[in-house]
C-alpha positions as CSV (number, residue, x, y, z in Angstrom):
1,X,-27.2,-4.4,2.7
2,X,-23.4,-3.9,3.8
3,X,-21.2,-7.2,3.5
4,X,-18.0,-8.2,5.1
5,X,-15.1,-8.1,2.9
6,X,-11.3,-8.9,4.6
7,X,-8.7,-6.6,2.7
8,X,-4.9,-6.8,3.0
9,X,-3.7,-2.9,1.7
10,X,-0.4,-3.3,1.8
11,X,1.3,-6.4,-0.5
12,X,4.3,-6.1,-2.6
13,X,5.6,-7.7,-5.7
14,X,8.6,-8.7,-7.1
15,X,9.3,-5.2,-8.7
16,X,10.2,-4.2,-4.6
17,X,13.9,-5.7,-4.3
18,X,13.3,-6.5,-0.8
19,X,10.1,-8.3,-2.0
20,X,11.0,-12.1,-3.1
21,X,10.7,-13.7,-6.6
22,X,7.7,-15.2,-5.8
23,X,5.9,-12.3,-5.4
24,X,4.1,-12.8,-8.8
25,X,0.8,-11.5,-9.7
26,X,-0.6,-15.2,-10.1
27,X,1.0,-16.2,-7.1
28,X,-0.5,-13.1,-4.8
29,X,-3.7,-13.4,-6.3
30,X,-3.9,-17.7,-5.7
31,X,-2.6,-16.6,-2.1
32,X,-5.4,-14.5,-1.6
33,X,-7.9,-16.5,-2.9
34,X,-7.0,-19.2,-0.8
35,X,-7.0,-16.9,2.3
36,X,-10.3,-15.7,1.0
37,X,-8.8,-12.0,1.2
38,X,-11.1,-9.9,-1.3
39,X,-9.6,-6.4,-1.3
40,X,-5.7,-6.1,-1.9
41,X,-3.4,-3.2,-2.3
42,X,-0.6,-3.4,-4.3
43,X,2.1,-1.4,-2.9
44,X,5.7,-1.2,-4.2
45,X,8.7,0.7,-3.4
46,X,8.3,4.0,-5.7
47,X,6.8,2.5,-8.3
48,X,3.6,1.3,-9.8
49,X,5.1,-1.1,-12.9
50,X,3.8,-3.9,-11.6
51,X,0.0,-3.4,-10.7
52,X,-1.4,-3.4,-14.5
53,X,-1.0,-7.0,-14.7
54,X,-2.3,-7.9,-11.6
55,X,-5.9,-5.9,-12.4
56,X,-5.6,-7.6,-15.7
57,X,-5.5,-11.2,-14.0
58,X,-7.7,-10.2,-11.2
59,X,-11.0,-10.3,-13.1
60,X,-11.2,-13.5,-13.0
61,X,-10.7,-14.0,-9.1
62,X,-13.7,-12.0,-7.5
63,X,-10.9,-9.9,-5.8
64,X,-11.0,-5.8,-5.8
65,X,-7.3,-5.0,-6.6
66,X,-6.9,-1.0,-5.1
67,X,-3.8,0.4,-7.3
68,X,-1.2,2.0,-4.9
69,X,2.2,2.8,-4.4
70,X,4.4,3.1,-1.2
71,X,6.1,6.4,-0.9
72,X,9.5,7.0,0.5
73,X,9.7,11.0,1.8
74,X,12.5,13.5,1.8
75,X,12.1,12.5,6.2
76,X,12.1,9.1,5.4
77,X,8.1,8.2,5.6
78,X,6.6,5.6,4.3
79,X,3.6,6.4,3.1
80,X,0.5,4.5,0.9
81,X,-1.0,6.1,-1.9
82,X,-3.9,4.7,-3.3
83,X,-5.7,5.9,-6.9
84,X,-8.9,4.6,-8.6
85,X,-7.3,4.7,-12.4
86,X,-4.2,3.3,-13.1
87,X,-3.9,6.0,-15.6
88,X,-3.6,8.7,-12.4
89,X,-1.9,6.4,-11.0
90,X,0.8,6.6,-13.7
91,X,0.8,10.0,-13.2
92,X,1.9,9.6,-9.6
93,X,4.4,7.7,-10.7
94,X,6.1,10.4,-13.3
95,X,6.1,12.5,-10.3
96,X,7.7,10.2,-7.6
97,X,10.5,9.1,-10.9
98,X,11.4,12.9,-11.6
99,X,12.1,13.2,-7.7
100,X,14.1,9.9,-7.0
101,X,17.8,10.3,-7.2
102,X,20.1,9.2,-10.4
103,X,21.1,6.2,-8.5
104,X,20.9,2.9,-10.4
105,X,19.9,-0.3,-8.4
106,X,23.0,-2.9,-7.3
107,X,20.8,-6.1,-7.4
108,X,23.6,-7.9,-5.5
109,X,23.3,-6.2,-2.5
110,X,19.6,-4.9,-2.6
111,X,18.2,-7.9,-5.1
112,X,16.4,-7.1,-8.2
113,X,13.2,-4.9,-8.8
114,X,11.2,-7.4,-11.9
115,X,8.6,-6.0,-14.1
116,X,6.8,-9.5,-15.0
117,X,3.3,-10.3,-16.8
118,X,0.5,-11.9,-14.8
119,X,2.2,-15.1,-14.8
120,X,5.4,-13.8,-13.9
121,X,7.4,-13.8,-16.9
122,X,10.3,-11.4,-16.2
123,X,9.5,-8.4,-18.9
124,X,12.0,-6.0,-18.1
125,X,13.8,-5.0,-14.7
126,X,13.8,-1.4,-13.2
127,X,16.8,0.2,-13.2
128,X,16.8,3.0,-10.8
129,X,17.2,2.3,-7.5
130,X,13.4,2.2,-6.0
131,X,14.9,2.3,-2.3
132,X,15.6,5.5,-1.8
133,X,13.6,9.0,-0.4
134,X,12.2,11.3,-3.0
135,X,12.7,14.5,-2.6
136,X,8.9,15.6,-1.6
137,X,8.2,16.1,2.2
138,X,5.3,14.2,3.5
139,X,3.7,17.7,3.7
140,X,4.0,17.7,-0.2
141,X,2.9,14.2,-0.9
142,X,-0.2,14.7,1.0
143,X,-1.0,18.0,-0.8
144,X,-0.1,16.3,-4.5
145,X,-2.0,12.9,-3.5
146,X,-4.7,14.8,-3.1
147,X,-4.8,17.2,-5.8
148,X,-4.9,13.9,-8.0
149,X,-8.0,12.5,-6.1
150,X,-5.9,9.5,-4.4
151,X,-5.8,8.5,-0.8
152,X,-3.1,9.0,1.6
153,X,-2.2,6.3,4.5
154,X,1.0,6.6,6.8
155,X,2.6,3.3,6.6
156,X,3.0,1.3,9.7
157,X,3.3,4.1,12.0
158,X,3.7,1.8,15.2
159,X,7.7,0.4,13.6
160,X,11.3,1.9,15.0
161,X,11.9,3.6,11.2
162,X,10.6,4.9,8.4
163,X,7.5,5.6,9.7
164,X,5.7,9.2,10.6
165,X,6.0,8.7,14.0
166,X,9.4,7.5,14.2
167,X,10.6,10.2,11.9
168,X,8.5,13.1,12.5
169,X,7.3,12.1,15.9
170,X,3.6,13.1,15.2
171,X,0.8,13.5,12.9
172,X,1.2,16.9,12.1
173,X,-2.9,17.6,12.4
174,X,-2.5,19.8,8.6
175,X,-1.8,16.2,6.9
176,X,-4.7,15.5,4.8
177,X,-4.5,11.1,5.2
178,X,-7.6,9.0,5.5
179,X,-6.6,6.5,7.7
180,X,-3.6,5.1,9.9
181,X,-1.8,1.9,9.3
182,X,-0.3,0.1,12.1
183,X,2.0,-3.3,11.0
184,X,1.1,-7.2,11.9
185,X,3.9,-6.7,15.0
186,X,1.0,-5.3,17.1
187,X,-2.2,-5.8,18.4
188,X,-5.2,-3.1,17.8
189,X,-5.2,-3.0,21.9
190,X,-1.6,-2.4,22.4
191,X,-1.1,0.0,19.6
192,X,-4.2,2.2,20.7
193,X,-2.2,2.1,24.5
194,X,1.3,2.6,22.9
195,X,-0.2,5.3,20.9
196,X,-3.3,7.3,22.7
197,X,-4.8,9.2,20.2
198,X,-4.3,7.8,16.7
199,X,-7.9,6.0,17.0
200,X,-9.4,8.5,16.1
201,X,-8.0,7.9,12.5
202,X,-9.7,5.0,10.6
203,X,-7.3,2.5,11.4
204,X,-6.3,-0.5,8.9
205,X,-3.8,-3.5,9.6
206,X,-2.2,-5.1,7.0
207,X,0.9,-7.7,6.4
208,X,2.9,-5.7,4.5
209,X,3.7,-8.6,2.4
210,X,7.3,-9.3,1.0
211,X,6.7,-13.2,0.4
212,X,3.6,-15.1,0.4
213,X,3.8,-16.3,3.6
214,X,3.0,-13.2,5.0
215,X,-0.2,-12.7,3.5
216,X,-1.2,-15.4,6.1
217,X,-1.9,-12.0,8.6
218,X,-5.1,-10.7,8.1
219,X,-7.0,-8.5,10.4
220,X,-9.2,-5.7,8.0
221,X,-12.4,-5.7,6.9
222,X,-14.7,-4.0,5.4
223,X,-18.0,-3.5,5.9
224,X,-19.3,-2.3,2.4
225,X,-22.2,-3.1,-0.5
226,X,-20.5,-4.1,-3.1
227,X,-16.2,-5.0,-3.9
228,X,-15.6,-1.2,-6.1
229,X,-13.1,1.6,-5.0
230,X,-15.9,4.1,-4.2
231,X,-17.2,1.8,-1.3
232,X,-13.7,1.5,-0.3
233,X,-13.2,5.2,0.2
234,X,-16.7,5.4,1.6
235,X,-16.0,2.7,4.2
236,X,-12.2,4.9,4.9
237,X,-14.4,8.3,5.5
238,X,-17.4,6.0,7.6
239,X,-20.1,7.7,5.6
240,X,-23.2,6.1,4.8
241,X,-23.1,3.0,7.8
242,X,-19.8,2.1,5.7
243,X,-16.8,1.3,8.0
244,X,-13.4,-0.3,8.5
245,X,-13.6,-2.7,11.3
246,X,-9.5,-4.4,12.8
247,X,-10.1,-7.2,15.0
């Protein structure tokens, strides 16, 4: 019997610099709790240092934490990777490191990128500047994503910049993604009008969360069995009565 389960893919912490401090695993994961969110994905600039000790913390929460990362392309394209093991995850992560530039981060101007524990005790602080476009097209990300078994989402393809559409202008139809994301400045009924012919993608909505207050905006669900990452990519692909409903 399928069950209703509201999901918010799309939440950073306080490894993003643009994220704020409080972005905390205890903080996001109280947050969602209270909002009675059960699916999150964790979602940083270019990295994935962050989502260990969220999983760790979440067992005690009832909440499916989906390990992801959000992808800067050589165009500029924002784009949300999604992996059932953290340890492919990680692997990912090598990947997107050896193609970032040598640039270190300037915390002054771009504020800092924190590696914390589940309480948020500051750990250590990335280095390398996590704002900035690897060198992979999204052609190649989309191949490699799924030569690792992940999921592939364009990030709020409905915004002015750093998204598909506003960089490449379409979804080029050889992109292998399983689902669209539009961002919490739009309706579902305006941005299937704005953008005739995306709906037939499994579209998700999420708040793209870079403090807490954001994680008000929730508009996903889905309509699985159980809270697991295989009902979540059966709900993504529709198959077996499984769906992702946007209201």
């Amino acid at each position: 019997m399928l069950k209703e389960f509201g999901a918010d893919l799309h939440i950073h912490t306080c490894l993003s610099p643009c994220a704020d401090d409080e972005m905390i695993p205890v903080n996001i994961l109280n947050m969602a709790k209270l909002l009675g969110t059960k699916i999150i994905g964790i979602c940083d600039h270019n990295s994935a240092k962050n989502i260990q000790a969220i999983i760790d913390l979440a067992s005690g929460y009832d909440i499916l934490v989906v390990p992801g990362m959000e992808v800067q392309s050589v165009e500029e394209v924002h784009l949300l990777c999604f992996f059932e093991k953290m340890q492919t995850l990680l692997k990912w992560q090598e990947c997107v490191y050896g193609s970032l530039p040598s640039i270190k981060n300037r915390p002054e101007y771009f504020g800092h990128q924190w590696i914390v524990d589940g309480q948020g005790n500051i750990l250590d602080e990335e280095c390398r500047m996590l704002l900035a476009s690897t060198s992979f097209t999204v052609e190649d990300i989309s191949k490699m994503v799924a030569e690792l078994g992940g999921l592939l989402i364009p990030a709020h393809v409905d915004r002015g910049s750093y998204s598909i559409i506003s960089q490449l202008g379409f979804i080029p139809e050889s992109l292998r993604i399983d689902g669209v994301e539009f961002s919490r400045m739009i309706s579902k009924n305006d941005f299937i009008t704005k953008f005739p012919g995306l709906e037939r993608y499994t579209l998700i909505t999420s708040s793209d969360a870079h403090r807490l207050k954001d994680m008000v905006y929730q508009k996903t669900f889905f309509h699985i069995e159980s809270l697991n990452y295989a009902e979540v990519v059966m709900a993504l692909k529709g198959l077996e009565g499984r769906k992702v409903v946007v209201t």
